[in-house]
C-alpha positions as CSV (number, residue, x, y, z in Angstrom):
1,X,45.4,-19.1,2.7
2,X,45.9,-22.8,4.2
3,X,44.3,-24.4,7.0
4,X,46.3,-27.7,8.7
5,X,45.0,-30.9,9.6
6,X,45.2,-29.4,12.8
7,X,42.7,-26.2,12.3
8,X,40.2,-28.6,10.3
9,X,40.1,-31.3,12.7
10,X,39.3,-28.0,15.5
11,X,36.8,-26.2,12.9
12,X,35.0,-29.4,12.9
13,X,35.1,-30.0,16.4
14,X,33.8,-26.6,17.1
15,X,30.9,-27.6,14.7
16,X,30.2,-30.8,16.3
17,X,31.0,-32.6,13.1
18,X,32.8,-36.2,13.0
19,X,35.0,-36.0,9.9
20,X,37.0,-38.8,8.1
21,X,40.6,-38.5,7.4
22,X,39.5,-38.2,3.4
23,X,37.1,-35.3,4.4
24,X,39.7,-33.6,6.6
25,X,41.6,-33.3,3.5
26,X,39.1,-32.4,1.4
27,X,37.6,-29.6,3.3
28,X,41.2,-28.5,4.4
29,X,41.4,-27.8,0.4
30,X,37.6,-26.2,0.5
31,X,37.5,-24.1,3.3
32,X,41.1,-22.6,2.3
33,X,39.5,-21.6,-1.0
34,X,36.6,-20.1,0.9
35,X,39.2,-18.0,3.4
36,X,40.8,-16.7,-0.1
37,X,37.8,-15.7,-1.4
38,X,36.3,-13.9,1.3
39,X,40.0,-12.5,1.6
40,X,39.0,-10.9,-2.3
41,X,36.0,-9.8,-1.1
42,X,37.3,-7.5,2.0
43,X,39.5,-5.7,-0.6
44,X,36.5,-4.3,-2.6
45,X,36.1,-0.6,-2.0
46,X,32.4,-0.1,0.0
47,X,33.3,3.2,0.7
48,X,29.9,5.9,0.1
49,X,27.7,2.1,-0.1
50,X,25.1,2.3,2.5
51,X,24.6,-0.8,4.7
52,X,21.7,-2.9,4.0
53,X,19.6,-5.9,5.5
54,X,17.7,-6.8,2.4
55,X,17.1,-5.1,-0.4
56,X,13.5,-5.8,-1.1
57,X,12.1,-2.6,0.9
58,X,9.3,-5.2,2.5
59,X,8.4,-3.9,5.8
60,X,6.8,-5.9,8.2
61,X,3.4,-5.4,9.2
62,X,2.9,-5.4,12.7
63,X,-0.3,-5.0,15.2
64,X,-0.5,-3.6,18.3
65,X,-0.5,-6.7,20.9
66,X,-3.3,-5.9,22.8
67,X,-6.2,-8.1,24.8
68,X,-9.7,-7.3,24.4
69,X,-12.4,-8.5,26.9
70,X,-14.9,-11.2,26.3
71,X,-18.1,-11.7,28.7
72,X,-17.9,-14.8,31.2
73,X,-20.1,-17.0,28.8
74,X,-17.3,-16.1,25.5
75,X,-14.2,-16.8,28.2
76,X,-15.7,-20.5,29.6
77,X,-16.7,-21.1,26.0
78,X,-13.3,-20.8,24.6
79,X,-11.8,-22.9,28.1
80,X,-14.0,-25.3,26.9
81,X,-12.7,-25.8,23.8
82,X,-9.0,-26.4,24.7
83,X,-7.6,-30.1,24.6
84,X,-6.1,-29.9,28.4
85,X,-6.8,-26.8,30.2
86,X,-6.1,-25.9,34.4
87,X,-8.3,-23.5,35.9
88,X,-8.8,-20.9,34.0
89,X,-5.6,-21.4,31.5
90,X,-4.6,-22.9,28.6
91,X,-2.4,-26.1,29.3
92,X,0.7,-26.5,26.8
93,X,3.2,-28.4,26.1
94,X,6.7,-27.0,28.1
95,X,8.5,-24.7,25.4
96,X,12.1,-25.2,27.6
97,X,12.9,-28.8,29.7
C-alpha cells in the first residue's frame, strides 16, 4: 500500500507532529510498509483462537473501598498532619484547571 504526500502531511497533522519535507518522505515510505504488514497480518486464519488481553493469567488484587471510623482525637490528629488543610478536609492541588 502507498500513502501520498498528501495523507502523511494529514497523518501528522492529526498527531500534532511538525514534519520536514525529508521526514514526509521518509515516513511516507515507513508507514506504507507498516499498512502492508498489518495487511499480512489480517489474512492469518484466527478462526477457534480465543481473544485475549494478556497472556500472563495475573489477576489483579483488589480490596473492598471502604471507610472505617476513627475517634475525634485519631481524625484531628491526622488534620493535623496535612500540609494545607480547610476545615475538616484535606486541601489538594486541582486535579483538572
Amino acid at each position: 500500500m502507498s500513502l501520498t504526500r498528501e495523507e502523511v502531511k494529514h497523518i501528522a497533522a492529526l498527531a500534532r507532529l511538525e514534519l520536514t519535507e525529508d521526514e514526509i518522505t521518509r515516513y511516507q515510505k515507513e508507514l506504507a510498509r507498516i499498512l502492508d504488514y498489518v495487511g499480512q497480518l489480517q489474512e492469518v486464519d484466527t478462526a477457534g483462537i480465543e481473544p485475549t488481553a494478556q497472556v500472563t493469567g495475573l489477576v489483579n488484587r483488589l480490596r473492598e473501598d471502604k471507610s472505617i471510623l476513627v475517634d475525634e482525637e485519631a481524625r484531628k490528629c491526622l488534620l493535623s498532619a496535612a500540609p494545607d488543610r480547610e476545615g475538616d478536609y484535606f486541601k489538594v492541588k486541582a486535579v483538572f484547571e
